[in-house]
VEXGULUM-748009 format. One line per field, with one value per residue (C-alpha): residue number from 1; residue in three letters; chain; x, y, z. Coordinates in nm, 4 decimals. Layout:
BEGIN
resi = NUM:...
resn = ALA:...
chain = A:...
xx = X:...
yy = Y:...
zz = Z:...
This chain:
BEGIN
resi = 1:2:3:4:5:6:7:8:9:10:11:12:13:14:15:16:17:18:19:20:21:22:23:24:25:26:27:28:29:30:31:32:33:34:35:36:37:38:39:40:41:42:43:44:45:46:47:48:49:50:51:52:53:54:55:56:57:58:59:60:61:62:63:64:65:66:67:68:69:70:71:72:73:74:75:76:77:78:79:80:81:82:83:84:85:86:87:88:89:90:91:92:93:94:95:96:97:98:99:100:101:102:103:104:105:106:107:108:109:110:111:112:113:114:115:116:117:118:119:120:121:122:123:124:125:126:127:128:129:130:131:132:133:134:135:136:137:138:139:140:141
resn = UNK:UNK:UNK:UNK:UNK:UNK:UNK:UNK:UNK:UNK:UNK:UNK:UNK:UNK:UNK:UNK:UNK:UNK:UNK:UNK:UNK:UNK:UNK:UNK:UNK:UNK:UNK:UNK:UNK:UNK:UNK:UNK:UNK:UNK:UNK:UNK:UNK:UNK:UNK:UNK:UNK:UNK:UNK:UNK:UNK:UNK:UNK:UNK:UNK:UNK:UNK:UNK:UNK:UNK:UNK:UNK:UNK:UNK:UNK:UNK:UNK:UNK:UNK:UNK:UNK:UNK:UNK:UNK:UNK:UNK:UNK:UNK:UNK:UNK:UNK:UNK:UNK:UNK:UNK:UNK:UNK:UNK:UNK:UNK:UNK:UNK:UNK:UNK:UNK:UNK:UNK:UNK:UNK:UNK:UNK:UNK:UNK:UNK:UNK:UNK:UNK:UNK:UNK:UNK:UNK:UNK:UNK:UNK:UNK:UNK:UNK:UNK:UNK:UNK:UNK:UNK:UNK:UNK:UNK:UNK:UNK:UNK:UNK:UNK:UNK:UNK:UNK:UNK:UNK:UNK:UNK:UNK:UNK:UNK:UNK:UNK:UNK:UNK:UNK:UNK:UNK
chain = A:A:A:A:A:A:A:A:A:A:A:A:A:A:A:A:A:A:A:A:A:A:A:A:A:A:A:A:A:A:A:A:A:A:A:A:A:A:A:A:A:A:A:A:A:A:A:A:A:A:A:A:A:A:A:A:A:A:A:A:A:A:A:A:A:A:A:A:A:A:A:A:A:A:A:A:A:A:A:A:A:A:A:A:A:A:A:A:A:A:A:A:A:A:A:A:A:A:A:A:A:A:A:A:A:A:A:A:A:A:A:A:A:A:A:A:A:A:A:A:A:A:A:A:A:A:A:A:A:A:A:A:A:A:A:A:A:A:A:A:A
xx = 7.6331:7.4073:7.0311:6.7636:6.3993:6.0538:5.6960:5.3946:5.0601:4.9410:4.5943:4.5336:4.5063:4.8983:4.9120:4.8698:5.1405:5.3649:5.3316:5.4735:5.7600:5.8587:5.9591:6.2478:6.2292:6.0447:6.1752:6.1228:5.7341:5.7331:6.0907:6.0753:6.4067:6.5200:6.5019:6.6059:6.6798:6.8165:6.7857:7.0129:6.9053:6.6048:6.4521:6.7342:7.0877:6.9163:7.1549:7.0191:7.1581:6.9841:7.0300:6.9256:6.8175:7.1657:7.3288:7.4627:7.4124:7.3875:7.4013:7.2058:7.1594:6.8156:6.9315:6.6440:6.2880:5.9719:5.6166:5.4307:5.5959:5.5837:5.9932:6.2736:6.6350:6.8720:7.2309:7.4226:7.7549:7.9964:8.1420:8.3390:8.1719:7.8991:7.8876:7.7956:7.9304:7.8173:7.4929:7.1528:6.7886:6.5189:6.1024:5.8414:5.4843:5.2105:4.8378:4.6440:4.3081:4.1298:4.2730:4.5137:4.8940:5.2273:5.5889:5.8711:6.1589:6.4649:6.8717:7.2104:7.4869:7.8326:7.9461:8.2510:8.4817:8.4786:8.1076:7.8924:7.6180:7.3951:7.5608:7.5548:7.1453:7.0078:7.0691:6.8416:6.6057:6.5495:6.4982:6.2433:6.0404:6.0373:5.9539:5.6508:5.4879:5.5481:5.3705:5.0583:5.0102:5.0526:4.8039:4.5790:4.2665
yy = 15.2344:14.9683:14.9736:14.7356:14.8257:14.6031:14.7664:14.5556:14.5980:14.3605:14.3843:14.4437:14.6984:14.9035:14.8832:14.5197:14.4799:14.6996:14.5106:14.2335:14.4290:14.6368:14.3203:14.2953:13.9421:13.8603:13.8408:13.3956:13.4796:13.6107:13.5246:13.1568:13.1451:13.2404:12.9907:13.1752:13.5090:13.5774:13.9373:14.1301:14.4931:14.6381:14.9487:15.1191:14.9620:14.6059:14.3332:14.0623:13.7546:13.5682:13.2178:13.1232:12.7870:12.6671:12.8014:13.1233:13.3867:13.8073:14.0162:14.3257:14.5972:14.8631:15.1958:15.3386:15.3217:15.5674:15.3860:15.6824:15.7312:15.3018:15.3216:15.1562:15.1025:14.8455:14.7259:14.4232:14.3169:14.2937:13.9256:13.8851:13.5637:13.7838:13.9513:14.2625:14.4998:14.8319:14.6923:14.9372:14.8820:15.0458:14.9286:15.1756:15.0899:15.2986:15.3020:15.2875:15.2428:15.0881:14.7411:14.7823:14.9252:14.9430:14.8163:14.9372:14.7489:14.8719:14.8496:14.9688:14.8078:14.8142:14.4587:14.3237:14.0015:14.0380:14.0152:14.1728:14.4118:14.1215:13.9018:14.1508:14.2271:13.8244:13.7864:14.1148:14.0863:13.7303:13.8072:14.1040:13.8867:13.5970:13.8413:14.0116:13.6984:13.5919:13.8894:13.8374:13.5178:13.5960:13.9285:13.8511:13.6797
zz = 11.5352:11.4521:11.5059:11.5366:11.5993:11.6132:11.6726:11.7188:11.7960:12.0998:12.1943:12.5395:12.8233:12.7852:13.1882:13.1417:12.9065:13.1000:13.4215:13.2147:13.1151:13.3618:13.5459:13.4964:13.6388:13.4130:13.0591:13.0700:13.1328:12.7180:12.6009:12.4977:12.4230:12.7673:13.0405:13.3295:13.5023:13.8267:13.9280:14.2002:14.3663:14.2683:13.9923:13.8373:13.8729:13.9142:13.7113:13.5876:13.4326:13.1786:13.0911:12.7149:12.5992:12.4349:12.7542:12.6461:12.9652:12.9506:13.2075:13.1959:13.4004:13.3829:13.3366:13.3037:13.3755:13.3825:13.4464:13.3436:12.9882:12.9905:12.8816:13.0140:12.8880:12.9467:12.9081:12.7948:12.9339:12.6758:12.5997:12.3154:12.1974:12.0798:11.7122:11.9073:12.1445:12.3312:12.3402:12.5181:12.4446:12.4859:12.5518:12.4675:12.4953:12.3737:12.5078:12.1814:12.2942:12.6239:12.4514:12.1943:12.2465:12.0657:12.1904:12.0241:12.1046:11.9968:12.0280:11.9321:11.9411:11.7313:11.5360:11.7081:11.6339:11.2552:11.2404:10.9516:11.0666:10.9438:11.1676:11.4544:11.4274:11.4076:11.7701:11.8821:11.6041:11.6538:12.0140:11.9849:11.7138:12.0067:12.2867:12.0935:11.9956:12.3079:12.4907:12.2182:12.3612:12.6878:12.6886:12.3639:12.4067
């Protein structure tokens, strides 16, 4: 299995933060490089289908999700055209302070199509990196 794993420090209220993430509508609100998500069903079991700026679409479905302990787990559909399969992250927050928390966001996956674990990470990495400094700007003042 392949790993990848980003932890930031975003300063603002944690219950903030999570209301941002735990829609899971609403990954285009901090993901720049999504454009659009259509969701189906609702909490765990909802399937969403992302649509990313070169076109590309992912359909994911929450697996899991716990609003006290601020976690929540997801899946991505398998497509061959991806370096990646088997793919399940997870979102952690962490109240640090009244204004200051910590996501970890974090995913493993197994490379797929001939792709080098390199190869197989840029796509999630790239993604978290996007996501985080879009939830800074979002939440920060």
């Amino acid at each position: 299995m392949i790993s990848v794993s980003k932890k930031a420090t975003i300063n603002a209220a944690a219950a903030d933060v999570w209301k941002t993430i735990s829609d899971f509508n609403g990954l285009p609100r901090f993901v720049l490089l999504i454009v659009d998500s259509k969701v189906e069903g609702e909490g765990v079991g909802a399937v969403r289908t992302i649509t990313l700026q070169d076109g590309q679409q992912g359909v994911e479905t929450l697996s899991f999700l716990d609003d006290e302990n601020m976690t929540l787990r997801y899946s991505l559909a398998d497509d061959p055209g991806r370096p990646f399969k088997g793919y399940v992250a997870t979102m952690k927050l962490t109240a640090l302070g009244d204004n200051e928390c910590e996501l970890e966001w974090s995913s493993a996956f197994e490379a797929q199509g001939g792709a080098s674990e390199e190869e197989a990470k840029a796509l999630p990495a790239g993604l978290y990196e996007i996501g985080i400094a879009g939830l800074k700007k979002l939440h920060e003042n």
